[in-house]
Residue, then its C-alpha position, 0 to 999 in steps of 0.5 A: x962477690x956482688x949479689x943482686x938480690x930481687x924481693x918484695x917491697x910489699x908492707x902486707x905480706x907474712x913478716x916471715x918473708x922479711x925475716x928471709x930477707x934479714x937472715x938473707x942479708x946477714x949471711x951475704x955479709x958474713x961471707x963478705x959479699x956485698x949486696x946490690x938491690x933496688x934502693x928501696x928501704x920498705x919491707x923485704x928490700x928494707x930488711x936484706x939492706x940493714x942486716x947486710x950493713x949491719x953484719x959490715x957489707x958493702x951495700x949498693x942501691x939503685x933506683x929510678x927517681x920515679x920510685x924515690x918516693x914511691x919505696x922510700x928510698x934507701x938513704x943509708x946505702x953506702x951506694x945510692x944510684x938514681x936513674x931516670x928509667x926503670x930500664x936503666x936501673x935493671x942494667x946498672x943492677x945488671x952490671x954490677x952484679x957477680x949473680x942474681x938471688x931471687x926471693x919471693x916477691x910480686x909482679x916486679x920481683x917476678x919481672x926481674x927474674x924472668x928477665x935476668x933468667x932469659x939473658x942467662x938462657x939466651x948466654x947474654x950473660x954466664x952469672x947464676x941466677x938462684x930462686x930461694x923459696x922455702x915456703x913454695x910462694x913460687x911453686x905454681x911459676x915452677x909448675x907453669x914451666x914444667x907444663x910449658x916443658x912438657x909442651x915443647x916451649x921450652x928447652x929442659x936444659x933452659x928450665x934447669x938453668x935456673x937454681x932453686x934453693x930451700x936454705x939461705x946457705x944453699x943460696x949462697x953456695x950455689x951462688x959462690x960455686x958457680x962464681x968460683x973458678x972450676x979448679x976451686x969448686x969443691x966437689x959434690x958443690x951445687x949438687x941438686x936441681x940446677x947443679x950444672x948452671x951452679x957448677x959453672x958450666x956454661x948456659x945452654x946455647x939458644x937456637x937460632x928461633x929462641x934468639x929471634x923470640x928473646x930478642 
């Protein structure tokens, strides 16, 4: 399976929250899953790259040739992709992924959650897509979405499309349940909040206004 993983390229958070990302990196590549990011080699997306390499995973990178600099560039990927635009890199990172894993992270990694997380919702795509977040960094995006449930801007089912996880394991089972075929899903598998996006099921249907709005 190829797992996008979305993190911080921050050098001035809690070293915690790169230790995640290791522990992240390495478990990815004790399944034998290999690891699609965003080519950098700073901090978090630094630390999920060299602990999947080092536990023998795959690793593809991809990144706009206006950041190679900017995010010191992951030269040891085994797959180093450079592109010429911000959008052209979410896409390919989009294309080469089997399910998306969040970790907490700023402005970009928000971005990129919030996006894959739409495509998801409006069925531009049927991959998972997981939030791990075991200290809460994200807490107040899950308290800003409920409050939009409440006032009708979106759908329950569309906020529970999205999978949120405590555990580096319980990331990964929720993203290898929902990748796996129905008939191989073992039962009581991506019990918890998201269950039916992690079991595979198929995302919610938009109304035709919420594809206008997506659109």
């Amino acid at each position: 399976m190829n797992i996008c993983v979305y993190c911080a390229s921050s050098s001035a958070i809690d070293a915690a929250h790169v230790e995640l990302a290791a522990r992240t990196g390495a478990e990815l590549a004790r399944r034998g899953h290999t690891l699609v990011s965003g080519g950098g080699s700073v901090s978090c997306m630094g630390a999920v790259a060299r602990a999947a390499r080092a536990g023998g995973a795959h690793t593809i990178g991809v990144i706009p040739r206006a950041l190679l600099a900017l995010e010191v560039s992951d030269t040891d990927a085994d797959e180093l992709i450079v592109t010429d635009t911000m959008r052209e890199r979410k896409a390919l990172m989009d294309a080469r992924a089997d399910g998306f894993l969040a970790l907490p992270g700023g402005l970009g990694t928000l971005e990129e959650l919030l996006e894959i997380w739409v495509a998801r919702v409006l069925s531009l795509h049927t991959k998972p897509v997981v939030v791990l977040d075991p200290g809460g960094v994200f807490g107040h995006l899950r308290l800003l979405v409920d409050g939009l449930v409440e006032s009708g801007f979106v759908r329950p089912v569309a906020r529970d499309t999205l999978i949120w996880a405590d555990s580096v394991d319980e990331a990964l089972d929720h993203l290898e349940a929902a990748a796996a075929p129905p008939s191989t899903v073992p039962a009581g598998a991506g019990a918890g909040a998201g269950a039916g996006a992690a079991a595979g099921t198929a995302p919610p249907q938009p109304t035709d206004r919420e594809i206008i709005e997506g659109d």
